[in-house]
C-alpha positions as CSV (number, residue, x, y, z in Angstrom):
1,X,73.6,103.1,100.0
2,X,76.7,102.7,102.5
3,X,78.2,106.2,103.9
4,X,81.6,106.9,102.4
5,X,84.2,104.8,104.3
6,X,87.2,106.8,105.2
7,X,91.2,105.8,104.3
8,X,93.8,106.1,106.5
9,X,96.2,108.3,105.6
10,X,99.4,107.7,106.0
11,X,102.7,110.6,106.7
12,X,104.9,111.2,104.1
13,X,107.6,110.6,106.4
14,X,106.7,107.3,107.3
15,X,106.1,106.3,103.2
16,X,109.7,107.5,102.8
17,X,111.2,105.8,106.1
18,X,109.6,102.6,104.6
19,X,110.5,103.5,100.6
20,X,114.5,103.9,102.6
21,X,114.0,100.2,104.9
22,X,113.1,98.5,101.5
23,X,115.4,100.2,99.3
24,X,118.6,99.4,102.0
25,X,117.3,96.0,102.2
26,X,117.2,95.5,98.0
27,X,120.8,97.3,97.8
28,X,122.2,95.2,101.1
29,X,120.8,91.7,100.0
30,X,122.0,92.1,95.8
31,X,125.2,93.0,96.7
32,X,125.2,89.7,99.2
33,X,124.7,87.5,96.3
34,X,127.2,89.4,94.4
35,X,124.6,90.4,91.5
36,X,125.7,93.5,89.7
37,X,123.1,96.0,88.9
38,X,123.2,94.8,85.1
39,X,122.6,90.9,86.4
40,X,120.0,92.2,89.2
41,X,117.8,93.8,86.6
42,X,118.1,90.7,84.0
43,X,117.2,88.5,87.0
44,X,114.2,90.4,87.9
45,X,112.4,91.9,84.7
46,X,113.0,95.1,85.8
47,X,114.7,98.1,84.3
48,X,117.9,99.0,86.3
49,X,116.9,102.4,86.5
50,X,114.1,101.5,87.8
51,X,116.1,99.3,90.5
52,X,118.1,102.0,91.1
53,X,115.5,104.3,92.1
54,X,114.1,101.7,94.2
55,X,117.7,101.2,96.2
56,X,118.0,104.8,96.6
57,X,114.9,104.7,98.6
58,X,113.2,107.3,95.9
59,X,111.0,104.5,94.0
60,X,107.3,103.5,94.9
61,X,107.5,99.8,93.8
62,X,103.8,97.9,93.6
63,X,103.4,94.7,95.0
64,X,104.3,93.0,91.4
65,X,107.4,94.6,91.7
66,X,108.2,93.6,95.1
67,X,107.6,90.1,94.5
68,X,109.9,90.2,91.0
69,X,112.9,91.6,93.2
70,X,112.4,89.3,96.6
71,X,112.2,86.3,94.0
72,X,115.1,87.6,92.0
73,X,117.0,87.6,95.2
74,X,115.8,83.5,95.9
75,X,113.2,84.8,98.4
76,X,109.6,84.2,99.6
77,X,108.3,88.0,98.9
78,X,106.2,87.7,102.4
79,X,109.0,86.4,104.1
80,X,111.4,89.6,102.4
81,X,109.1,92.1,102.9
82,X,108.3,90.4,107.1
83,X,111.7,91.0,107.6
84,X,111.5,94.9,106.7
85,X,111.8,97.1,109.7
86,X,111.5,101.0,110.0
87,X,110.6,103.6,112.1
């Protein structure tokens, strides 16, 4: 039997520091293409207040998520999410 393994935890403050870098960098790079919110969401499967959470830095977007928005925006989603920074 293996001994429990123990997560990392990670501060609240540093989930919402990164839940704000990605929502700026959703908000900052629709607007550059000129989507609207109406064409963003059609773009990207996803429910614009669902996008609009996400933006406002209040959403907790999975991975599947992530990758529908950074390839709605004509991204790589490694490449959108490397080029995140917070603090």
């Amino acid at each position: 039997m293996l001994g429990a393994m123990a997560i990392p935890q990670t501060d609240n403050s540093s989930h919402s520091a990164l839940c704000s870098a990605l929502g700026a960098a959703v908000k900052s790079k629709r607007a550059a293409r000129g989507f609207t919110a109406q064409e963003f969401s059609l773009a990207s499967g996803l429910s614009r207040s669902h996008l609009r959470a996400i933006e406002a830095g209040k959403g907790n977007p999975t991975l599947e998520t992530i990758e529908k928005i950074a390839l709605a925006l004509g991204e790589d989603p490694l490449e959108f999410l490397s080029d995140l920074s917070y603090s």
